[in-house]
Residue frames as qw, qx, qy, qz and C-alpha x, y, z in Angstrom:
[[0.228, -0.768, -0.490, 0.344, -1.35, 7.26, -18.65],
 [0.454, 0.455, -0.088, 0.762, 1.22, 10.01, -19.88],
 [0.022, -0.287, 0.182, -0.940, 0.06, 13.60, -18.29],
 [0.639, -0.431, -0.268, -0.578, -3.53, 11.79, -16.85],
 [0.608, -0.715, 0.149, -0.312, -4.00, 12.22, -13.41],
 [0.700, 0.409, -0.366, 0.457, -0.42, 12.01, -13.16],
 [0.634, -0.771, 0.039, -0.056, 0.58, 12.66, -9.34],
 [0.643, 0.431, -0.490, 0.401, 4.85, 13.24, -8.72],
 [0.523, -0.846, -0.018, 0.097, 6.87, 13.46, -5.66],
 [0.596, 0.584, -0.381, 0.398, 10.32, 15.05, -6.49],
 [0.800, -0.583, -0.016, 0.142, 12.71, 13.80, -3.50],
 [0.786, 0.339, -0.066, 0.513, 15.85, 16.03, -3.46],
 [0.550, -0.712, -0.250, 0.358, 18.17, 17.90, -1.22],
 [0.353, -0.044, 0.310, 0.882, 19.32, 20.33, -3.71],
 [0.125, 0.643, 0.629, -0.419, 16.92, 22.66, -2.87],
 [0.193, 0.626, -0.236, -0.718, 17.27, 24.98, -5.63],
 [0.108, 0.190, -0.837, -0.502, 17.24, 21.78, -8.18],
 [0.028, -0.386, -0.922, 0.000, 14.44, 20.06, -7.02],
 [0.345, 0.740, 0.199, -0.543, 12.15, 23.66, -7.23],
 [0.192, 0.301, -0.644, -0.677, 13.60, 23.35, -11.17],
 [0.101, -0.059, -0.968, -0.223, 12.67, 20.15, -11.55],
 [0.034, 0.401, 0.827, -0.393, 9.37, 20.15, -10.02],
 [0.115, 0.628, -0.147, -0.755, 8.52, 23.77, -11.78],
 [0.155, 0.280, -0.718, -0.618, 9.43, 21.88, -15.04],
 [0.057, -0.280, -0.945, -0.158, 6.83, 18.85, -14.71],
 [0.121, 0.628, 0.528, -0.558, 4.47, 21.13, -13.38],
 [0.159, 0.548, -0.472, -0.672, 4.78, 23.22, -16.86],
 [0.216, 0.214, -0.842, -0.446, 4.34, 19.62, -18.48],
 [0.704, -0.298, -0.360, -0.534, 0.69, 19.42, -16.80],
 [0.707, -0.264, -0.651, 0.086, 1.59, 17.35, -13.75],
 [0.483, -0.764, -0.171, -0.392, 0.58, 17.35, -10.46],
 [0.751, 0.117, -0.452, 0.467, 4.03, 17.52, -8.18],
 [0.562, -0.824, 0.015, -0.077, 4.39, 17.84, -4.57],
 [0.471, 0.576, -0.491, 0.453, 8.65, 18.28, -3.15],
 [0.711, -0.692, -0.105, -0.071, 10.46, 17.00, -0.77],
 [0.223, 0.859, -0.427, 0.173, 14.05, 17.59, 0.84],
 [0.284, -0.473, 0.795, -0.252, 14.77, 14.69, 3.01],
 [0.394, -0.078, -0.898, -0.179, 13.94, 10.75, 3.04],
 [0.051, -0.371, -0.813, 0.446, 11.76, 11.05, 6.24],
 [0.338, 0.465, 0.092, -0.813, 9.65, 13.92, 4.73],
 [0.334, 0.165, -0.750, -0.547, 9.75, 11.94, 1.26],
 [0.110, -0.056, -0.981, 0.150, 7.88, 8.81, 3.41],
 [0.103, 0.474, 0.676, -0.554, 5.17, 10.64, 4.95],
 [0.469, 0.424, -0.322, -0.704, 4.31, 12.42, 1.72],
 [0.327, 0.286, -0.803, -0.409, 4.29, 8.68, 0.41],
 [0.151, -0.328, -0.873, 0.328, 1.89, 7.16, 3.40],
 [0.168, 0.409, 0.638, -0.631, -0.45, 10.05, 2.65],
 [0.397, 0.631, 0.000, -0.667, -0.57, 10.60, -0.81],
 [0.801, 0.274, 0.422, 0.324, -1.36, 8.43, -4.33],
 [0.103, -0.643, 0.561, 0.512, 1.74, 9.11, -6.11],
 [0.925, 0.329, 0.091, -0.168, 1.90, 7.77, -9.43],
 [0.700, 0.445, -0.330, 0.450, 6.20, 8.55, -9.71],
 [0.566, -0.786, 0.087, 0.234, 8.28, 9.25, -7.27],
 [0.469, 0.714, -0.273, 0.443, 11.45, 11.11, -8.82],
 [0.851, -0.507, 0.061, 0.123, 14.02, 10.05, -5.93],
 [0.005, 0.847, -0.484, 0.221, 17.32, 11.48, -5.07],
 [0.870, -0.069, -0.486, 0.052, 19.21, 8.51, -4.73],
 [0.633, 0.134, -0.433, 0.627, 22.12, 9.98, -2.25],
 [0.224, -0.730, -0.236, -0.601, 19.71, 11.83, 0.68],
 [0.047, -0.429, 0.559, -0.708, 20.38, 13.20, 4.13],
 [0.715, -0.113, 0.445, -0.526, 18.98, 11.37, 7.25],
 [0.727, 0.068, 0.666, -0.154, 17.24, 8.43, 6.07],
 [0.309, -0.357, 0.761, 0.445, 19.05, 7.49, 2.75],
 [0.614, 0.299, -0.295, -0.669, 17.59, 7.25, -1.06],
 [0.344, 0.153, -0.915, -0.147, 17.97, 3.50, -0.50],
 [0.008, 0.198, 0.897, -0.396, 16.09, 3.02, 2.19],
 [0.484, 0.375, 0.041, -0.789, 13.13, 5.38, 0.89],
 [0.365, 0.367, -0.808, -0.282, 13.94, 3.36, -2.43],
 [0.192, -0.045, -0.950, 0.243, 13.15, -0.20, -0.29],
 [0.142, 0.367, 0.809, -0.436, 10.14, 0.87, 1.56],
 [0.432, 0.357, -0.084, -0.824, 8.40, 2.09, -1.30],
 [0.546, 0.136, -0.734, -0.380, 8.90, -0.73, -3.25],
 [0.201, -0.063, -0.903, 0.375, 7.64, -2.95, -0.32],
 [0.081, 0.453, 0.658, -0.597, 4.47, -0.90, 0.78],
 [0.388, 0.730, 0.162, -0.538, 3.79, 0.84, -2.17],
 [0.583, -0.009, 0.714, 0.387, 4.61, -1.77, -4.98],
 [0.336, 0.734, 0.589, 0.037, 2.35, 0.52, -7.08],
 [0.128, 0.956, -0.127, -0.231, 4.10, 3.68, -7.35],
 [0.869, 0.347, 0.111, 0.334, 6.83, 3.79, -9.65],
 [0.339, -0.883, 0.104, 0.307, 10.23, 5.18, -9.18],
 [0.722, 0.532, -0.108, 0.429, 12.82, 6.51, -11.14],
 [0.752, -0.459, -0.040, 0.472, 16.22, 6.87, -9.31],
 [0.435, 0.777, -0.308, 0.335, 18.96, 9.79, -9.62],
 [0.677, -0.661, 0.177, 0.269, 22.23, 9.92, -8.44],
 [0.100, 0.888, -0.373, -0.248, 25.50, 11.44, -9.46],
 [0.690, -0.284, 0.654, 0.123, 26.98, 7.52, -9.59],
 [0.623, 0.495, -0.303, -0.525, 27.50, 6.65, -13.21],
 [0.200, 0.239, -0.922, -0.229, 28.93, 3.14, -13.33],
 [0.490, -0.055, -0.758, -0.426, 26.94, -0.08, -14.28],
 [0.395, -0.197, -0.871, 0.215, 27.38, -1.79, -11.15],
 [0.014, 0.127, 0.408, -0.904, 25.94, 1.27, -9.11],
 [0.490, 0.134, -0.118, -0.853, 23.06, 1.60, -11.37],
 [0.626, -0.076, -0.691, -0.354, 22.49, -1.89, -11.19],
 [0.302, -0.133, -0.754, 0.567, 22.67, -2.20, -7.54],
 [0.314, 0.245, 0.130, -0.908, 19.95, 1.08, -7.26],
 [0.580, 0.023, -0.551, -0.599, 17.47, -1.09, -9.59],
 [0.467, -0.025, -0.852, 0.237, 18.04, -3.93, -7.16],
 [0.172, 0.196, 0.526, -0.810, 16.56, -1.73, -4.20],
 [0.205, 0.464, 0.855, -0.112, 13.34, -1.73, -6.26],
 [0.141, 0.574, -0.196, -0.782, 13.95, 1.67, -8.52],
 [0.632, 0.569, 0.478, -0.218, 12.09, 0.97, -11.74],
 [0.654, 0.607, 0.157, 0.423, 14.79, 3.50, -13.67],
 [0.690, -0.495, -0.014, 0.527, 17.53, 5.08, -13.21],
 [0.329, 0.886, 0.145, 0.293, 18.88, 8.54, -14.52],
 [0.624, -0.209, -0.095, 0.747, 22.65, 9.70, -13.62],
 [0.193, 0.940, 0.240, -0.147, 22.84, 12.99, -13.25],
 [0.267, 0.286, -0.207, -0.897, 23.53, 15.66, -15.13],
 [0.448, 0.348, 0.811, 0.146, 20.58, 15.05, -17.06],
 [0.065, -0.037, -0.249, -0.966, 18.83, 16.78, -19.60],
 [0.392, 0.090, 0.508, -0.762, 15.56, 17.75, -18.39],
 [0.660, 0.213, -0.241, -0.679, 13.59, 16.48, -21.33],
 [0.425, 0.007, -0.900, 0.096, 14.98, 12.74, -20.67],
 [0.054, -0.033, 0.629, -0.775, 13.90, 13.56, -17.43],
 [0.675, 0.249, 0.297, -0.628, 9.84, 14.16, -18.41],
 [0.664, 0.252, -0.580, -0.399, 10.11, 11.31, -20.92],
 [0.472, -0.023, -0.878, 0.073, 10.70, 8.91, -18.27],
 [0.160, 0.063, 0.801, -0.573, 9.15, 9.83, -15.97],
 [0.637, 0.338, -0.147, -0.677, 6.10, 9.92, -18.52],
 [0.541, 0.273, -0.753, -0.255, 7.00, 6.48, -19.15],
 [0.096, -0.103, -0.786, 0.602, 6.46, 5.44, -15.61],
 [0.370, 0.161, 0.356, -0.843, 3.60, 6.99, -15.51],
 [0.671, 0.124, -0.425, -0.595, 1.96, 5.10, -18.07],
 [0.414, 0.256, -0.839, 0.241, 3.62, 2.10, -16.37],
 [0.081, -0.008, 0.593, -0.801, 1.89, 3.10, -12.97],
 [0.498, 0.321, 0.329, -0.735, -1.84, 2.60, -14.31],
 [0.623, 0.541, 0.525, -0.210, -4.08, 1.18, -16.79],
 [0.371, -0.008, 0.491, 0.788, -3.31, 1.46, -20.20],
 [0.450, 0.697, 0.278, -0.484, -5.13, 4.75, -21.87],
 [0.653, 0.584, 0.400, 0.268, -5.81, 5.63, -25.63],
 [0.461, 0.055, 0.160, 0.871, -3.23, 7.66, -27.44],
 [0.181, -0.181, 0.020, -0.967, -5.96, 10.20, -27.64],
 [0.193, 0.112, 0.222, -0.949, -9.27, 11.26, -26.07],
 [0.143, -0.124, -0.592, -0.784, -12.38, 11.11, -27.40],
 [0.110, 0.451, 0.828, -0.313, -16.17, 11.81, -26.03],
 [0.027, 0.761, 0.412, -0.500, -18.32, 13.37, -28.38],
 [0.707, 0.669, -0.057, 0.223, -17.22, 16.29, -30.06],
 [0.555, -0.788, 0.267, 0.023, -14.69, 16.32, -27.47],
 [0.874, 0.393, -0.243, 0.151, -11.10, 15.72, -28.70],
 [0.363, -0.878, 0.309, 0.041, -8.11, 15.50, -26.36],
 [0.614, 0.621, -0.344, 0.346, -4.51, 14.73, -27.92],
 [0.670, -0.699, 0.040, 0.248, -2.16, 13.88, -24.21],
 [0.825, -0.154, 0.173, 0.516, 1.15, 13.44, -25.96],
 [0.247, 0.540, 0.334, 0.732, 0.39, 16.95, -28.15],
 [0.333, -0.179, -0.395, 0.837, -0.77, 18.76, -25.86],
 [0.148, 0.042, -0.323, -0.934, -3.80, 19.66, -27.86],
 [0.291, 0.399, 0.701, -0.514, -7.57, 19.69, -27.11],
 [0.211, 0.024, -0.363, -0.907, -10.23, 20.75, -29.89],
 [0.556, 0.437, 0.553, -0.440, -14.68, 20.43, -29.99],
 [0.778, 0.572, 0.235, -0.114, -15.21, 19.60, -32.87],
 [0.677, 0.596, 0.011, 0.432, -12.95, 21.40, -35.61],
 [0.094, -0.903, 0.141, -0.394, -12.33, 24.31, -32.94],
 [0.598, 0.176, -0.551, 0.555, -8.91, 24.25, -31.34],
 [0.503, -0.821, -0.258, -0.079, -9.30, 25.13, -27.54],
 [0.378, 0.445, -0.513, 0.629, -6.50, 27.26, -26.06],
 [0.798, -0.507, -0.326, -0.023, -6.47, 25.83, -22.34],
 [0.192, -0.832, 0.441, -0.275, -4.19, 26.49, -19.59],
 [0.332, 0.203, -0.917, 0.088, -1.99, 23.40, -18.40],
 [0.212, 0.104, 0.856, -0.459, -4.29, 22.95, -15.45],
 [0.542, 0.366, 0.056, -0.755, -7.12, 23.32, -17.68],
 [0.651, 0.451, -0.506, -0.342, -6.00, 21.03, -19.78],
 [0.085, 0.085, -0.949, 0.290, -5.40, 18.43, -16.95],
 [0.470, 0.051, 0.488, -0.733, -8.68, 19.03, -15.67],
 [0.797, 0.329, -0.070, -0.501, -10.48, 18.40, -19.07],
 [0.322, 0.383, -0.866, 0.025, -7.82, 15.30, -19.54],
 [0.132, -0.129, 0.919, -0.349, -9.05, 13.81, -16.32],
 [0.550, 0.243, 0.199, -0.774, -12.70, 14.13, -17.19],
 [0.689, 0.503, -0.290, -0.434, -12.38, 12.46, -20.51],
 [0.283, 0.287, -0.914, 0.057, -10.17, 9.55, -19.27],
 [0.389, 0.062, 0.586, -0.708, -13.28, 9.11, -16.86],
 [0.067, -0.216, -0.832, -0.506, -15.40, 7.81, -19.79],
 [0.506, -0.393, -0.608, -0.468, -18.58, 8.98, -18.22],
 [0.615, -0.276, -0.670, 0.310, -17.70, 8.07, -15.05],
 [0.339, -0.861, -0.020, -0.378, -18.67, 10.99, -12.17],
 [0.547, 0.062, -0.504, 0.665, -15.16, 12.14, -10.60],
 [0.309, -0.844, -0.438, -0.020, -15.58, 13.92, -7.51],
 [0.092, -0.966, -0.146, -0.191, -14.40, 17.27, -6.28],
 [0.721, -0.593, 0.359, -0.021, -12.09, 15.36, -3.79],
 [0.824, 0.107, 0.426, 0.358, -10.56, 12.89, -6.13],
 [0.390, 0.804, -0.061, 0.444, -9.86, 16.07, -8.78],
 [0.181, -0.941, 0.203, -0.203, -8.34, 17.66, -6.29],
 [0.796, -0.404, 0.429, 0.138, -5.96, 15.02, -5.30],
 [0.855, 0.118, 0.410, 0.295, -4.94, 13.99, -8.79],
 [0.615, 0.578, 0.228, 0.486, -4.75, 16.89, -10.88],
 [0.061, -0.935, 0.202, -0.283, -4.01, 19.63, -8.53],
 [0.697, 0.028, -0.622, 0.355, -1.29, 18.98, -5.81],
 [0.334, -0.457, -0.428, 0.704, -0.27, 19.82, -1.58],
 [0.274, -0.252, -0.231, 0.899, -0.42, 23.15, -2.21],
 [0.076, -0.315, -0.543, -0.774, -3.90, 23.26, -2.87],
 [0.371, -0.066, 0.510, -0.773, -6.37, 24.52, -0.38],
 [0.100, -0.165, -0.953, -0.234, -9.04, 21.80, -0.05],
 [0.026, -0.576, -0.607, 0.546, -11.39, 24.47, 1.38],
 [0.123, 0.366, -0.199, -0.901, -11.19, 26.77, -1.37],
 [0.795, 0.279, 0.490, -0.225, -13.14, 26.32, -4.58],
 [0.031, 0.555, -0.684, -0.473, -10.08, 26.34, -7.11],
 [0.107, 0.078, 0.902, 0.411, -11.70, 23.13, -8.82],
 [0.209, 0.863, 0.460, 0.002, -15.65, 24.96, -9.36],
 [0.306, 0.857, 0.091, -0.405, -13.99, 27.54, -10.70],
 [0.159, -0.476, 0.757, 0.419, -11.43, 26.27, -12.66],
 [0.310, 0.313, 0.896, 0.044, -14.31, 23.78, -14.00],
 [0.332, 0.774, 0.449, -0.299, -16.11, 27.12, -14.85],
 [0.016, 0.663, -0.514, -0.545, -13.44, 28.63, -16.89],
 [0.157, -0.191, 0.889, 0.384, -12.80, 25.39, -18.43],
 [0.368, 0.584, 0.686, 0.232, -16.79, 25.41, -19.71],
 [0.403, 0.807, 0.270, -0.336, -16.59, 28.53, -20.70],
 [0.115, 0.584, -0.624, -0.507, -13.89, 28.09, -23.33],
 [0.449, 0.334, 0.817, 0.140, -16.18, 24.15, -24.25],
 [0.284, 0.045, -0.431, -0.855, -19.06, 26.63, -25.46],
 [0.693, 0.195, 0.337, -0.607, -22.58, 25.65, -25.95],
 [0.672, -0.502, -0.165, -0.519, -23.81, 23.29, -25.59],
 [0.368, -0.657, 0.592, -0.286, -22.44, 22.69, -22.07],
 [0.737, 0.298, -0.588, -0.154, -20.24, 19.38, -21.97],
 [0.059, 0.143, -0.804, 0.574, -19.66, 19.30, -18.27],
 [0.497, -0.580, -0.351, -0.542, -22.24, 18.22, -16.37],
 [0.150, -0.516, 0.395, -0.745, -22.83, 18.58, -12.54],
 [0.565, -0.335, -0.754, -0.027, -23.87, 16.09, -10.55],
 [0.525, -0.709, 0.042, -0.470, -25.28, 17.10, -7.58],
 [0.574, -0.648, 0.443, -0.235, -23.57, 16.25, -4.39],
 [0.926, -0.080, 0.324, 0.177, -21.53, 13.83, -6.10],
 [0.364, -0.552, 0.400, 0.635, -19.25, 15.79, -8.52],
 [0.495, 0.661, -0.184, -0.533, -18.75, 16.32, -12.35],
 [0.671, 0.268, 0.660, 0.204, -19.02, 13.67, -15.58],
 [0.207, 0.444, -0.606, -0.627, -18.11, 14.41, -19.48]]
């Protein structure tokens, strides 16, 4: 899946790390919503498809294990990757056991950090094609690079999710609703119209002839 409609929740009570962290994946095209506790982490996780769930293993209140447990149990589908300051074997094997997918001691260096959780994410869905392709439509996930034909396209990150999700769509008419969910995150207004105009920006840097199309009352297709 790498960066397509990629969906995070970062779960951490280091409130000054988990805006880093969250900042950073956002930067690397994904769509990531934050939380500071395990009972806030839950209800973010009972109302929204997550595809990772970046999980403080050692949280106030209701404990990264027990978050840890009732994900894997109710949401067998989202994939987690565990931190925690613990570094020995048995700890990190005992934190897999709860139903953590991977495990990441901290310090870390941030770039491990988006590699797994990019690995998860692929893990979390369907397998897609290393690259793109509808047309003269070319989209490169792991590069970061987009081009029509020969012409390189110089997108914004959410631009460049947008036109990602489109093209993993094969054809397939995504709606307004469903963009909004996957490629933006919470702190989008679902009343605004931040995805029709972000869709217009993003044809006018396609060019002619137009490669989005509109569907009427049903949303937009590549």
């Amino acid at each position: 899946m790498l960066c397509r409609e990629m969906r995070v929740l970062v779960v951490e009570d280091q409130e000054r790390l988990a805006r880093a962290v969250a900042e950073g994946l956002r930067r690397e095209g994904m769509a990531v919503d934050l939380s500071l506790d395990g009972a806030d982490a839950l209800s973010h996780v009972d109302l929204n498809p997550y595809d990772v769930i970046v999980l403080d293993r050692d949280l106030p209140g209701v404990h990264g294990d027990q978050v840890c447990r009732r994900i894997a149990e109710q949401h067998p589908e989202i994939r987690v990757l565990m931190l925690t300051a613990a570094s020995t074997i048995s700890e990190r094997v005992e934190g897999l056991e709860l139903g953590a997918d991977d495990y990441l001691p901290k310090p870390f260096e941030f770039a491990e950090l988006v590699a797994r959780v990019r690995a998860l994410g692929r893990r979390a869905g369907p397998a897609t094609p290393t690259k793109l392709r509808r047309g003269e439509m070319q989209l490169d996930p792991a590069r970061r690079v987009a081009f029509r034909g020969s012409r390189s396209l110089n997108l914004t990150p959410k631009e460049f999710s947008l036109l990602e999700y489109l093209l993993a769509a094969d054809g397939r008419v995504v709606s307004a609703e469903e963009l909004l969910a996957k490629v933006w995150d919470e702190a989008a207004d679902p009343f605004t119209s931040t995805v029709k105009t972000t869709v217009a920006r993003l044809r006018a840097k396609l060019g002619e002839p137009p490669v989005i199309e509109t569907v009427r009352e049903a949303g937009y297709r590549i």
